[in-house]
N, C-alpha and C positions, 0 to 999 in steps of 0.2 A: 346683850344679856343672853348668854348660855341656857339651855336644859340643864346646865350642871352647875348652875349659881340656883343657890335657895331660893332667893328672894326673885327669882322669873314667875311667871305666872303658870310656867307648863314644868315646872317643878314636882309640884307632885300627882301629876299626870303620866309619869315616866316610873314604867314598873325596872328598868334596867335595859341593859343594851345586847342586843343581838347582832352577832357578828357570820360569816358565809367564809368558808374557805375551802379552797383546791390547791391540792401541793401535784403535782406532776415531772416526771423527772425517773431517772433513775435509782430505785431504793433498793437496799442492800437490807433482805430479808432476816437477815441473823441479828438485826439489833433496832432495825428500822431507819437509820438514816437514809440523808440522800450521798449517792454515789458520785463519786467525781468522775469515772470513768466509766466506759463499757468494756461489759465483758465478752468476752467472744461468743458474738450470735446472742447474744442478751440472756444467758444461759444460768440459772443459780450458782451459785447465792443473789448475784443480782440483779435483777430482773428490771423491763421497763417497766414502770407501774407509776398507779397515783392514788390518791384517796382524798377524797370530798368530806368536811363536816360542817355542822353547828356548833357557835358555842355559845351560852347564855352567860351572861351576869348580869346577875340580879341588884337590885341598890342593897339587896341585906341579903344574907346567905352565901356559902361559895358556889364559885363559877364552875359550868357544866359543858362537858363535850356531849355531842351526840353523832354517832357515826355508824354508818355499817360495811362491815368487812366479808370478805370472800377469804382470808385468811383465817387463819384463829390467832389472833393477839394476844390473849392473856387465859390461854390455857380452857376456856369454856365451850372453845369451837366459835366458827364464824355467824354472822349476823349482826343483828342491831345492838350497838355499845355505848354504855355512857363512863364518859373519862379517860377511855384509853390514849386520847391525842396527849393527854395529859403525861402519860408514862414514857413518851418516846421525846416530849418536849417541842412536838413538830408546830413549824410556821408555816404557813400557806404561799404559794406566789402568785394569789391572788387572794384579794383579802375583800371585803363588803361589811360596812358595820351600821348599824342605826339604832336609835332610841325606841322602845318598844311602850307602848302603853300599858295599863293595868289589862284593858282590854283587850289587848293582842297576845299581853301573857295566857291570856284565858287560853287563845286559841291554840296558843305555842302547846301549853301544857297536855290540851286536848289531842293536839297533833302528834307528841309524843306518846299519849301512852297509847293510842292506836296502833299507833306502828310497834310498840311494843309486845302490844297484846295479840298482832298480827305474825311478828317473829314468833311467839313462845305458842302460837297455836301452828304453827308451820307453812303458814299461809303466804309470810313473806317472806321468798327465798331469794340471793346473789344472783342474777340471769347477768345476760350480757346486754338486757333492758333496763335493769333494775340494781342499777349499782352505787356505789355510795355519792357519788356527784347527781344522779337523779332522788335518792334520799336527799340528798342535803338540800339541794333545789325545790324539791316537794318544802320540806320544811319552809324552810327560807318566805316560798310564794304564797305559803298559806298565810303564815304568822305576819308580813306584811304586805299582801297586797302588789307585791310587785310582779314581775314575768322575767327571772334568771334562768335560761334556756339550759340544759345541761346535753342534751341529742342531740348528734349533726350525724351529718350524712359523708363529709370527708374530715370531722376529727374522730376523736375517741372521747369521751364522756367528760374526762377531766378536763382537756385543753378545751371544748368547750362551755362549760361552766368556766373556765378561768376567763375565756375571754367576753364571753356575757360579763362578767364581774367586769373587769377591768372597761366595757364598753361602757355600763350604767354609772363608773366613779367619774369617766371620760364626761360623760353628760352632766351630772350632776359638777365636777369644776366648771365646763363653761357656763352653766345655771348662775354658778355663785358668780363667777368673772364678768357674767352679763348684769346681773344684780350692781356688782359693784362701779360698774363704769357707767349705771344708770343715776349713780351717787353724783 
């Protein structure tokens, strides 16, 4: 029995599902994709680059990105955004998802408009500390409980958040694999 069969018992304990992603790679600034090539010296239009988000869905209501840019995406200047991953269609190459409680939404909601209220007061700015893989990681850690690292010391922000992600889905299948051969 699933979280997403009615009749489980943790049915309606599940405010929706919270997912963590880092796309990293070559993107081609003029539209948002990712690049298939490089361009000489990584020079515009396309640049090496990445970007870290949240996305929420909820059991009722539509699904939400949360992200912050050093760019300006949709015309209002860079910082903290909601939905823009939405307009570019982007997939992560490293992806993290899980069921979130009533109770976690609380915290999620509380976590965003902080940081909201911390953008529009200019308090939280793009550093090369503070970028949208440690955004998203913030989120991520608060709302559940876990530790998605997004700062190393020999990557760059995204490819680490990518491989935190991919190390905890790593753990989490041999969890379930050791479960099952316990059967």
């Amino acid at each position: 029995m699933s979280d997403r069969d009615p009749s489980s018992p943790y049915a309606d304990k599940i405010a929706g599902r919270l997912a963590v992603h880092s796309r990293v790679g070559l993107i081609d600034v003029r539209d948002g994709s990712l690049g298939s090539r490089h361009s000489p010296m990584n020079l515009f239009p396309e640049i090496n680059h990445g970007h870290s988000w949240v996305e929420w869905r909820p059991k009722q209501g539509p699904a939400r990105t949360f992200g912050f840019w050093r760019i300006d995406p949709d015309g209002l200047g860079p910082g903290f955004r909601r939905d823009v991953e939405f307009i570019f269609g982007w997939k992560g190459v490293a992806n993290r998802s899980m069921c979130v409680t009533w109770e976690q939404e609380v915290t999620l909601t509380q976590v965003v408009i902080d940081l909201l209220n911390r953008h529009e007061s200019g308090e939280l700015r793009w550093t090369k500390e503070t970028t949208s893989s440690f955004i998203a990681a913030a989120i991520w850690n608060d709302t559940t409980g876990e530790a998605l690292q997004s700062c190393g010391l020999e990557y760059d922000h995204h490819w680490t958040l990518a491989i935190s992600i991919r190390r905890a889905n790593s753990i989490d299948a041999r969890r379930r694999q050791e479960v099952e051969l316990d059967w």
